[in-house]
ZAZA-178811 format. One record per residue (C-alpha): residue number from 1; residue in three letters; chain; x negated, y negated, z negated. Coordinates in steps of 0.05 Angstrom, whole numbers. Each point is the difference from the previous one (the first is absolute). Layout:
N
<nuvex num="NUM" residuo="ALA" cadena="A" east="X" north="Y" up="Z"/>
...
This chain:
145
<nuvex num="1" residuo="UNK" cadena="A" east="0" north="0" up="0"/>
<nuvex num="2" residuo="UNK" cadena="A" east="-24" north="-73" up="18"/>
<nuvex num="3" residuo="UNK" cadena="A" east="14" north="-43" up="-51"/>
<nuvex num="4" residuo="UNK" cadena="A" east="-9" north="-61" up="47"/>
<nuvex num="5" residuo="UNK" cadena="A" east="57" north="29" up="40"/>
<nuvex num="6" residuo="UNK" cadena="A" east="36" north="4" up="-56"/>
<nuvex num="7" residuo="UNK" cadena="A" east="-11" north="-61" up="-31"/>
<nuvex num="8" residuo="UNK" cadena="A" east="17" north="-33" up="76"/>
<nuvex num="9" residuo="UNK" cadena="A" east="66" north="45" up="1"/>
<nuvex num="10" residuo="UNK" cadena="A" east="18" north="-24" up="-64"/>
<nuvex num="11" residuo="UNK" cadena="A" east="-18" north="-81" up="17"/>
<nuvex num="12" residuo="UNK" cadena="A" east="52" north="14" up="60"/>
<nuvex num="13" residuo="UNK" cadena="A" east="54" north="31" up="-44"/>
<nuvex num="14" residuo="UNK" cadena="A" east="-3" north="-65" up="-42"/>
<nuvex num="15" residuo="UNK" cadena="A" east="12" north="-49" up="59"/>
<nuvex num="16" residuo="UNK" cadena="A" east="50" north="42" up="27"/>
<nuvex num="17" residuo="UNK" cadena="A" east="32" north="0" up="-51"/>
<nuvex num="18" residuo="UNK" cadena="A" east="-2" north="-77" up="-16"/>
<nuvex num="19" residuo="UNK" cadena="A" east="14" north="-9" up="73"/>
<nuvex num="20" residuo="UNK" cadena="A" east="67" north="39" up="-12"/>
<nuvex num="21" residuo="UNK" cadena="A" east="22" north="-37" up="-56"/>
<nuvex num="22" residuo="UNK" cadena="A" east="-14" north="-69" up="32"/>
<nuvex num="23" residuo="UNK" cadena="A" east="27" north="23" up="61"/>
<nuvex num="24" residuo="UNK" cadena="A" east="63" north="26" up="-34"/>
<nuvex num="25" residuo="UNK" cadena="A" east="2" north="-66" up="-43"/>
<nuvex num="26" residuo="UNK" cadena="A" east="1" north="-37" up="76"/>
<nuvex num="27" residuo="UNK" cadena="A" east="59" north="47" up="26"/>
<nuvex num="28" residuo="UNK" cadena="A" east="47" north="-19" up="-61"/>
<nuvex num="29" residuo="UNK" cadena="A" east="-18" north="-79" up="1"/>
<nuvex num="30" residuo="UNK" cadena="A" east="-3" north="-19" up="62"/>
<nuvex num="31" residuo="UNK" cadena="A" east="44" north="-51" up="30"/>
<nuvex num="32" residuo="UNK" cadena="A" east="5" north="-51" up="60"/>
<nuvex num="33" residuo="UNK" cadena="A" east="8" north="-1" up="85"/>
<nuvex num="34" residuo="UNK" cadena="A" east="-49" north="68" up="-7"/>
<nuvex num="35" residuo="UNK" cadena="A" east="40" north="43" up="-56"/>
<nuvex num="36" residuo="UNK" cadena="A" east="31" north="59" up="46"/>
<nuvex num="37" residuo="UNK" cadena="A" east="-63" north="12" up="34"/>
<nuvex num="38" residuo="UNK" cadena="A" east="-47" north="-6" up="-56"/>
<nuvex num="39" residuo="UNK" cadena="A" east="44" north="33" up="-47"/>
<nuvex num="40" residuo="UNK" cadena="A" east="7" north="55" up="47"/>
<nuvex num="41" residuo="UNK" cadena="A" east="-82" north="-1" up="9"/>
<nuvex num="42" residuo="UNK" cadena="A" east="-11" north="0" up="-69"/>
<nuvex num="43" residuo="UNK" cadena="A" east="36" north="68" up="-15"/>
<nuvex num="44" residuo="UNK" cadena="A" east="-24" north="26" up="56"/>
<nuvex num="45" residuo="UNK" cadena="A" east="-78" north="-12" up="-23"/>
<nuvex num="46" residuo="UNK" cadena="A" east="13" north="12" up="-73"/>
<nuvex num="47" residuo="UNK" cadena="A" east="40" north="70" up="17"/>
<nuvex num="48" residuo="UNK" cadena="A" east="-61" north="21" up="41"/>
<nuvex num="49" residuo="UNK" cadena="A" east="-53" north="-21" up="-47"/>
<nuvex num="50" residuo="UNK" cadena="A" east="38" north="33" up="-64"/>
<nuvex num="51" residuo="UNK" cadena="A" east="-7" north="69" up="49"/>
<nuvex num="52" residuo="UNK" cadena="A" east="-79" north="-7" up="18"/>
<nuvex num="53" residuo="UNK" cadena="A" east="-14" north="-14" up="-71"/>
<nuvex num="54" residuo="UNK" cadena="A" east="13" north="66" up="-19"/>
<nuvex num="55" residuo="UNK" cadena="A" east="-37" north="34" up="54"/>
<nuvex num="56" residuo="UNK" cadena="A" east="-62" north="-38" up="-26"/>
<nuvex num="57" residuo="UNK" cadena="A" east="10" north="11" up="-68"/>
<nuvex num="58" residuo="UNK" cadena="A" east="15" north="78" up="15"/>
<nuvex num="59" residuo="UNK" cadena="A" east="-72" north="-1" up="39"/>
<nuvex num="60" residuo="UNK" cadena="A" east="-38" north="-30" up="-70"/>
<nuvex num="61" residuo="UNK" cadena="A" east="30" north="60" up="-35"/>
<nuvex num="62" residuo="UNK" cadena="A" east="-21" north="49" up="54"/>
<nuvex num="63" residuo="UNK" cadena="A" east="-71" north="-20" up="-8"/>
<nuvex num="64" residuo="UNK" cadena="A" east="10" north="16" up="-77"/>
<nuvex num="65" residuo="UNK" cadena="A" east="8" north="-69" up="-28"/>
<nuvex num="66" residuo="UNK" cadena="A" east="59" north="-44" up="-28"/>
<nuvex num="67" residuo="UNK" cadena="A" east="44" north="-50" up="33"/>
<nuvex num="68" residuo="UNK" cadena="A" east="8" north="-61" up="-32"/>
<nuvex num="69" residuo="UNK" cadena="A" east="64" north="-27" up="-26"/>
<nuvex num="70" residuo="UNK" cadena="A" east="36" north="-50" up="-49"/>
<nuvex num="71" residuo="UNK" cadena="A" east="25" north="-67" up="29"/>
<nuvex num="72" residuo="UNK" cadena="A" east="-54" north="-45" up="-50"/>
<nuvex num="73" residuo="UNK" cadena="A" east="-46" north="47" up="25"/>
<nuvex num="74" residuo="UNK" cadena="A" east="10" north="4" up="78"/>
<nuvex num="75" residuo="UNK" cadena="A" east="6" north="-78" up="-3"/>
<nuvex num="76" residuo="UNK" cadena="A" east="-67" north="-15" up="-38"/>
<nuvex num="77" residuo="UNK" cadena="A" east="-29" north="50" up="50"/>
<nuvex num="78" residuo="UNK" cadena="A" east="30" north="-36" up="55"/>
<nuvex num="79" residuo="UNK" cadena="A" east="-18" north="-67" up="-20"/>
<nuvex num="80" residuo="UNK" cadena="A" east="55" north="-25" up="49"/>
<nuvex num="81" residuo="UNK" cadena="A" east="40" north="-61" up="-18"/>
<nuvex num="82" residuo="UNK" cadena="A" east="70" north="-6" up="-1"/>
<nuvex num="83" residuo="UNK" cadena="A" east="38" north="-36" up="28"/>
<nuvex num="84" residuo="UNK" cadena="A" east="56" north="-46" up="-28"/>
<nuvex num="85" residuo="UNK" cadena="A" east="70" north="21" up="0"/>
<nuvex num="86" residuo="UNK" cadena="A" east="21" north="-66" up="27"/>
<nuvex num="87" residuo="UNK" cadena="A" east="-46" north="7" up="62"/>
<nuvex num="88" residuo="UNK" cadena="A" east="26" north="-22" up="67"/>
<nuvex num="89" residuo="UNK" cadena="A" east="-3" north="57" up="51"/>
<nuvex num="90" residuo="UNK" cadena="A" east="-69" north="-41" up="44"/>
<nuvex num="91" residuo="UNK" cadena="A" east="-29" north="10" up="-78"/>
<nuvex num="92" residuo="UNK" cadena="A" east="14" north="69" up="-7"/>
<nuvex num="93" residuo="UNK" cadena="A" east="-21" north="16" up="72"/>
<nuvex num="94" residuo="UNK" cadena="A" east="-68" north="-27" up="-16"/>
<nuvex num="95" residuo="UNK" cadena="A" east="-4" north="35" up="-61"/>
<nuvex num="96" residuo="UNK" cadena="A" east="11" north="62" up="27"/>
<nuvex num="97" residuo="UNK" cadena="A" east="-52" north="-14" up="58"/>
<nuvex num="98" residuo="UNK" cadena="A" east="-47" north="-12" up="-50"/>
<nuvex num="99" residuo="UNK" cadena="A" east="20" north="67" up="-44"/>
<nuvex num="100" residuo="UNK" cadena="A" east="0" north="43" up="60"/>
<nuvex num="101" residuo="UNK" cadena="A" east="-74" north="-36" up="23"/>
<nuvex num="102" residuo="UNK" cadena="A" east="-27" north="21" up="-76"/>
<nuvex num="103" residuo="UNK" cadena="A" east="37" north="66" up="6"/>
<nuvex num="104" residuo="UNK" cadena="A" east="-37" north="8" up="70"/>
<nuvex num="105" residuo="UNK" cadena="A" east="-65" north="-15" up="-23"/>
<nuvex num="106" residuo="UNK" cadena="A" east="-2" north="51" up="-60"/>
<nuvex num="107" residuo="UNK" cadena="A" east="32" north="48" up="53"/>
<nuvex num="108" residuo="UNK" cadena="A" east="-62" north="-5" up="50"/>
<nuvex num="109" residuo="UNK" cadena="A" east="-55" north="-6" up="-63"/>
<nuvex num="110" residuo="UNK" cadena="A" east="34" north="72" up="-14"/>
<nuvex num="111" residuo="UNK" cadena="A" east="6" north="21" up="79"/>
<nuvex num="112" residuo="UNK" cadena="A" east="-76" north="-9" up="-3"/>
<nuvex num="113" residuo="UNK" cadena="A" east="-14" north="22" up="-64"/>
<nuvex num="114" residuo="UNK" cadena="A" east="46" north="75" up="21"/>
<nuvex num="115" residuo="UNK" cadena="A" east="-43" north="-1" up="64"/>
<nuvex num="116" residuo="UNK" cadena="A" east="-78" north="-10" up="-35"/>
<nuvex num="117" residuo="UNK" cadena="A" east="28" north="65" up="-51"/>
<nuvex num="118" residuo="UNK" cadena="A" east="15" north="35" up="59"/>
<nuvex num="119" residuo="UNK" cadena="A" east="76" north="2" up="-29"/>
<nuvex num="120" residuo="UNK" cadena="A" east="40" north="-1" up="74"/>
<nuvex num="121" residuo="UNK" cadena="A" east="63" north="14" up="-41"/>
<nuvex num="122" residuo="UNK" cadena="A" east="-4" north="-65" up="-41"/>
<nuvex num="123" residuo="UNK" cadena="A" east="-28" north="-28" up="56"/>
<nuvex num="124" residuo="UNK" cadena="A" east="49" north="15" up="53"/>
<nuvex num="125" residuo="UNK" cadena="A" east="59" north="-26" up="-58"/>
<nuvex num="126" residuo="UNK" cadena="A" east="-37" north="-65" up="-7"/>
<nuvex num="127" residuo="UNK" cadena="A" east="3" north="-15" up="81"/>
<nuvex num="128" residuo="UNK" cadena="A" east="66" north="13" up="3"/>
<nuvex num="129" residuo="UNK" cadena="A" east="13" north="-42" up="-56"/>
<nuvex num="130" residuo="UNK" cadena="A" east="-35" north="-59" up="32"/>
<nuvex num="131" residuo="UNK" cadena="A" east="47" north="20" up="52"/>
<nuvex num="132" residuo="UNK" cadena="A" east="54" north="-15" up="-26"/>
<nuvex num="133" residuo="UNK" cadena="A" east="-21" north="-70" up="-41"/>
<nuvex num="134" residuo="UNK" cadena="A" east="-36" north="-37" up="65"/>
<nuvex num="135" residuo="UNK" cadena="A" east="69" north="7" up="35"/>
<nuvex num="136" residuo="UNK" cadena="A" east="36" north="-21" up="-61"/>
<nuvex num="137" residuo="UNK" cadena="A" east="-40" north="-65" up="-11"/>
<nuvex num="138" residuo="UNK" cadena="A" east="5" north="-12" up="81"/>
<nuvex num="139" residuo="UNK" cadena="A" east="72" north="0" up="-11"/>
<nuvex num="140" residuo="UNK" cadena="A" east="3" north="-44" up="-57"/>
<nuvex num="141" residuo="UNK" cadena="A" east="-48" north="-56" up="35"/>
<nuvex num="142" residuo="UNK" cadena="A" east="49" north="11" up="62"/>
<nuvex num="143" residuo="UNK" cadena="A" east="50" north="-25" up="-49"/>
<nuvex num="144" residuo="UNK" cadena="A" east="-29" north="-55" up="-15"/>
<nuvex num="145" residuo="UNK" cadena="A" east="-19" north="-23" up="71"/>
């Protein structure tokens, strides 16, 4: 077991985890011109996310380690700011850019990491992962303009 895959796994866990609950705090508040659609995206991303979480979580206890949990503890992992409640919907689309951007960075410091422990498995999760997160914050930023 590499516990520099792990620990990467685990970093990833956290902000997807953050990102959910910042996304999910975007779905319920938003308002304005944009609500349908960005409601609709919202769920959409958050349902997703809430799925590959678990997939990445169930790969850190395949390689014999724990997945992290608790909500202080995921956050303080995370170190992603939320957002306020009263946020207009351009606000919370840049927040999430920027969560998904921190989220893609961890994922492709643990894409590499996976790949120099000769780990294809974590590896291959990782890409797909990035995946996933470059076309969400391309969507987002087409929001926006």
């Amino acid at each position: 077991m590499s516990s520099s895959v792990v620990d990467a796994l685990r970093q990833v866990v956290a902000d997807s985890y953050a990102l959910i609950g910042q996304t999910h705090l975007c779905h319920w508040n938003v308002r304005g011109p944009g609500f349908f659609s960005l409601h609709n995206a919202f769920e959409l991303q958050y349902t997703e996310l809430f799925a590959a979480v678990d997939e990445i979580a169930e790969r850190i206890r395949a390689k014999g380690a724990l997945a992290p949990g608790g909500l202080t503890n995921l956050a303080n992992m995370a170190g992603i700011p939320e957002i306020a409640e009263d946020a207009s919907a351009d606000q919370m689309v840049k927040h999430l850019i920027e969560a998904n951007e921190k989220l893609l960075g961890d994922l492709k410091q643990a894409r590499d990491i996976a790949g120099e422990a000769s780990d294809s498995e974590s590896e291959d999760l990782m890409i797909a992962r990035i995946q996933v997160h470059e076309k969400t914050v391309w969507m987002l930023k087409s929001y926006l303009g």
